[in-house]
N, C-alpha and C positions, 0 to 999 in steps of 0.2 A: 046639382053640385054634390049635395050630401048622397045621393043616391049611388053618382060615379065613386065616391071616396070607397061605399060602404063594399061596390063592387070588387073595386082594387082590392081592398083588404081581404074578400074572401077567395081573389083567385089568389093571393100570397099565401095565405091560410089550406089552401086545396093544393099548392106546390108544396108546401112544406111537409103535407102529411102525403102526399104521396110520394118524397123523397125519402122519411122514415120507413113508411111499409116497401119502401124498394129495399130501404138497406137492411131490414129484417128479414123482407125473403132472400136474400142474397147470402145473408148468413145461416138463415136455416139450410137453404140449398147445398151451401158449402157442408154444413154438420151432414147433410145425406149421402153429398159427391163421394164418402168414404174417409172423410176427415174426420177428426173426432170432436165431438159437441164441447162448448165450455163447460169447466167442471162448475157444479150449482158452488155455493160457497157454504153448506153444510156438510158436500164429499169430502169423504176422506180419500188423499193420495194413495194410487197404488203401492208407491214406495210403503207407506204407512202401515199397509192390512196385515195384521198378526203380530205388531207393533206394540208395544206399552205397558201396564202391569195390574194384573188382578189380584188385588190385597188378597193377601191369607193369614189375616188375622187369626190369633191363637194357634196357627199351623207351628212345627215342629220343623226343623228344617234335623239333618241326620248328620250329628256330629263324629261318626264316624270314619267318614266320608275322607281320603286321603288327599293332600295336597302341598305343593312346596313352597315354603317361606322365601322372602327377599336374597336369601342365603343360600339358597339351594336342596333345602334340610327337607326331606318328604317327612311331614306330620299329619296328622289326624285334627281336624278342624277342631276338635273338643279341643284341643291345646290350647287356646286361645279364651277357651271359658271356663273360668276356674271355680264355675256354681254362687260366686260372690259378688262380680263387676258386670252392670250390662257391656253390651259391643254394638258400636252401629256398623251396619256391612253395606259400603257401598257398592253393587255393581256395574264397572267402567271397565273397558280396555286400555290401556298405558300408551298406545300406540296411538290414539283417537285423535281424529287432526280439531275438535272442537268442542260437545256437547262433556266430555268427559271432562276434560279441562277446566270447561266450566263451572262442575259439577264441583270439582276436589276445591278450585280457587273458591267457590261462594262455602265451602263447607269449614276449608281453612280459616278463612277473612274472619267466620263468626265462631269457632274455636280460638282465633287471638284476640278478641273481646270478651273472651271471661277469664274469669282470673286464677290465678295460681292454683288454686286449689282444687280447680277445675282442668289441669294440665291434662290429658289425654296417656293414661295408663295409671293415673291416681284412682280416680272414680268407675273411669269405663275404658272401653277396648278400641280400636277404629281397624277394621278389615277391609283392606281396596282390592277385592277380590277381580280378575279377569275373568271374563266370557270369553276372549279369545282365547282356544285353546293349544292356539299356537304362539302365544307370547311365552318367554321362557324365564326362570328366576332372574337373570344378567336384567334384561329390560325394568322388571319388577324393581330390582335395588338401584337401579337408577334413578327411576319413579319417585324412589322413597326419598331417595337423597335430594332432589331438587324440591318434595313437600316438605324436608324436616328443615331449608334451609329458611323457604318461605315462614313456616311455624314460628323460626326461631325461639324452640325448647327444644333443647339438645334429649333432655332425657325423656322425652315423648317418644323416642326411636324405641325403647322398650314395651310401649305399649301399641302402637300403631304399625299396624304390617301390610303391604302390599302383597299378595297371595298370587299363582298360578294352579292350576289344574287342566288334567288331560279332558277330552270333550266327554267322557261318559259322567264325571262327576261333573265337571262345567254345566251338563244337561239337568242332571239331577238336582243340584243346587236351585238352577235358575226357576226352573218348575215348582219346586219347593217355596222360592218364594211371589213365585208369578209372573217373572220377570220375563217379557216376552221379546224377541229381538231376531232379527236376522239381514244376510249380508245382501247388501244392495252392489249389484254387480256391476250396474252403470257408474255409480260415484264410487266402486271401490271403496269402501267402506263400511260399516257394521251399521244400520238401522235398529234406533231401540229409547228407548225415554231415560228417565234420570231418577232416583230418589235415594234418599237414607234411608235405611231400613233398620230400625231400632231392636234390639231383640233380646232376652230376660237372659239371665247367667244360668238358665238350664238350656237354652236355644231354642225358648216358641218368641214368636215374631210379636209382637208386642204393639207396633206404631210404624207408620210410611209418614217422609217428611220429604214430597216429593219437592221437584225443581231444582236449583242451579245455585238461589241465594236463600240463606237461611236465619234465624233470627235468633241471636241464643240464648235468649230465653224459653221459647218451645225447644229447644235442643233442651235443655236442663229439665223442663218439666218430662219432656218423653222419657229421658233417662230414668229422673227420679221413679217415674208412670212403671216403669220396666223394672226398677229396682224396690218396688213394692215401699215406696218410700224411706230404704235404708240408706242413702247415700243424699247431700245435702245440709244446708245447717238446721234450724226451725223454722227459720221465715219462710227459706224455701219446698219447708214442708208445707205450710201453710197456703201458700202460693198454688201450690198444687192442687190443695184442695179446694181453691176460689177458682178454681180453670176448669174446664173441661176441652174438649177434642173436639174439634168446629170438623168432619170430613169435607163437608162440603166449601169451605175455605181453607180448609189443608192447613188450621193453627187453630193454637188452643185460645178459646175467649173465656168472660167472666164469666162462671156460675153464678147468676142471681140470689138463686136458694140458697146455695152456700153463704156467699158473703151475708144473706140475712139471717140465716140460723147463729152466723159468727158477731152479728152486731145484736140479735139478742139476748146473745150471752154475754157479752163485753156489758151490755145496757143492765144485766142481774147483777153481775160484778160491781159495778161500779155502785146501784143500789146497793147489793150489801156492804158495800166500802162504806157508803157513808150511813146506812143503821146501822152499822154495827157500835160505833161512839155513844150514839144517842141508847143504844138497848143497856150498853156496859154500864153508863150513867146512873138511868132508871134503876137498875138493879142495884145499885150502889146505893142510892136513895134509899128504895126498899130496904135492905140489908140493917141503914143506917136506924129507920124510924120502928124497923123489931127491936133494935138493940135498946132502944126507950123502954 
């Protein structure tokens, strides 16, 4: 009886596995018939290849470089940086049925969480520059008008520009700062990745604060990072200097070292806070028992 059972189970166990290697070779046969293999899940999409952005850290981007404001006004990109305020420069196309959107709405949301002081054209610049260079200033001040209403600071509109340019600076820009991208003909649309790109008020590139949603407080520290720490109050000078730049988590964490160099300085302080009583005492003593 135990014999017949153990039977059964292994001609179940011999159908089972020879219904797997059927449908393995069935699908490898299908990958050879001329069909194409499944992608591994570490490919990258072909859409994807020549896709996304290689820091160029301390690179110089060329603020000579001519291009048109919301307005229509052809200026020179130095216009914009007045050697005082960093600028973070996004690059998005205004036309983007998606990832752009994304980009300005999580850039927005964490510009209206900080505070006044921090309004966008007090401290720093913001440039929503196009790669398409076929969008035209008309689109651009459109752009602008549905971000300043979302912002809600009116006088943000002085510091914040939506920008255009023809494709030979559009190319040079983009290279400039790594930004790799191109148009996917199938979805009709521009293929390319997302980030801020933080940059000094002489125009070298300073910080990438890649993705979609952002956090404002690394927004303040890059700035501050960019702005050689002149812009901010003292705490958040300090703050600064307890952080460092995580690249590999794309946000700044606590410097260790830092905060312990700062705690044992607070730890000297506070000793001499409280000798200092006890020394002024002594010496008062002293003073007293000369004058016998």
């Amino acid at each position: 009886m135990r014999n017949s059972k153990l039977v059964l189970k292994m001609k179940t166990m011999g159908t089972a596995l020879s219904a797997v290697v059927l449908v393995l070779f069935s699908l490898n046969a299908q990958a050879y018939d001329g069909q194409p293999a499944p992608m591994v899940a570490n490919e990258q999409p072909k859409e994807l290849a020549g896709v996304g952005i290689d820091e160029k850290l301390g690179g110089k981007i060329d603020l000579s470089l001519k291009v048109k404001d919301d307005n229509g006004q052809e200026v020179t990109l130095g216009s914009f940086f007045d050697g005082k305020h960093p600028v973070i420069l996004s690059p998005v196309y205004f036309s983007c049925p998606g990832l752009c959107n994304f980009h300005l709405n999580g850039l927005t949301d964490a510009l209206r969480l900080m505070d006044q002081n921090w309004t966008v054209g007090k401290k720093y610049k913001i440039l929503s520059v196009s790669f398409d260079s076929k969008e035209t200033p008309d689109l651009a001040a459109k752009k602008k008008e549905t971000y300043m209403k979302l912002y809600e600071r009116p006088e943000a509109a002085q510091g914040w520009h939506f920008i255009t340019a023809d494709e030979a600076t559009v190319q040079t820009l983009t290279k400039s700062l790594g930004f790799k991208f191109k148009w996917d003909e199938k979805a009709q649309e521009w293929a390319h990745a997302s980030a801020a790109v933080i940059i000094t008020p002489d125009g070298t590139i300073s910080r990438y604060l890649p993705g979609i949603m952002f956090n404002p407080q690394d927004i303040k520290l890059a700035l501050n990072e960019a702005a050689d720490g002149k812009i901010g109050s003292f705490v958040e000078h300090l703050v600064l200097y307890c952080f460092k730049y995580d690249p590999q988590q794309s946000k700044y964490t606590l410097a260790a070292f830092n905060v312990m160099k700062i705690g044992g300085a607070l730890m000297v302080l506070v000793m001499v806070l409280w000798l200092l009583p006890i020394y002024i005492r002594s010496r008062r003593v002293k003073t007293k028992s000369a004058g016998r």
